[in-house]
N, C-alpha and C positions, 0 to 999 in steps of 0.2 A: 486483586485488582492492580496492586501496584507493581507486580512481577509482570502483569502485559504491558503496560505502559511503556515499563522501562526495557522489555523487548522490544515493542513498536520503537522507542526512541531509538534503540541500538540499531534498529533495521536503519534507520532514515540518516543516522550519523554515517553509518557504510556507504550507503550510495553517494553521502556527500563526498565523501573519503574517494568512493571510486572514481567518480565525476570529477573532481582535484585530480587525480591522477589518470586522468582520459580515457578509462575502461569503460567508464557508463555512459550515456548519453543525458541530457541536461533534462529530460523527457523521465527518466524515472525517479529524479528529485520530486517530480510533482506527484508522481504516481505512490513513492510512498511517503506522502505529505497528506493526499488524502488515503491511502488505505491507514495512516495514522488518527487522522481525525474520525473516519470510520469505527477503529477499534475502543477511540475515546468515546464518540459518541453513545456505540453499543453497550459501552460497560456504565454511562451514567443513567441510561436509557432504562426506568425500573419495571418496563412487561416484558413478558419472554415472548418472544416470536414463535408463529409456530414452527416444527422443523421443515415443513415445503418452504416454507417462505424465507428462511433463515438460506436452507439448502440453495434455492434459488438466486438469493441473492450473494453466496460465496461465488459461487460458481459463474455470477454477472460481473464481480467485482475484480477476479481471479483472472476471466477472460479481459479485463479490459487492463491489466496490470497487462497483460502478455503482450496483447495489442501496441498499446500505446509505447511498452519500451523497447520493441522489436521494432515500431515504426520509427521512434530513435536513432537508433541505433542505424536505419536506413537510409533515412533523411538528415540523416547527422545532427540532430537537435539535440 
């Protein structure tokens, strides 16, 4: 549990890192801020999902990470 954590944090210190250095847009700070609290949330969260619904919600989560930092990235936010 605490090796994802400290992943997720590592994810979200980069983007800040990158955003500092104007590679990223201001738009994926948020995006891995919550897929941060996502990953927290998941791991205190004690039922297991089933895998449709798990699966579904990667793949909702994953598209809107893409979305929203490409719209970034567009819109210069």
């Amino acid at each position: 549990m605490g090796a994802v954590i400290a992943v997720q944090l590592l994810a979200l210190i980069t983007v800040v890192l990158l955003f500092f250095f104007r590679i990223a847009p201001a738009l994926a700070i948020l995006v891995f801020a919550i897929l941060f609290v996502r990953a927290v949330s998941g791991l205190l969260n004690q039922t297991v999902p089933k895998p449709k619904k798990l699966g579904i919600s990667e793949v909702g989560f994953g598209a809107m990470a893409v979305l929203a930092v490409g719209t970034g990235y567009r819109l210069g936010w």
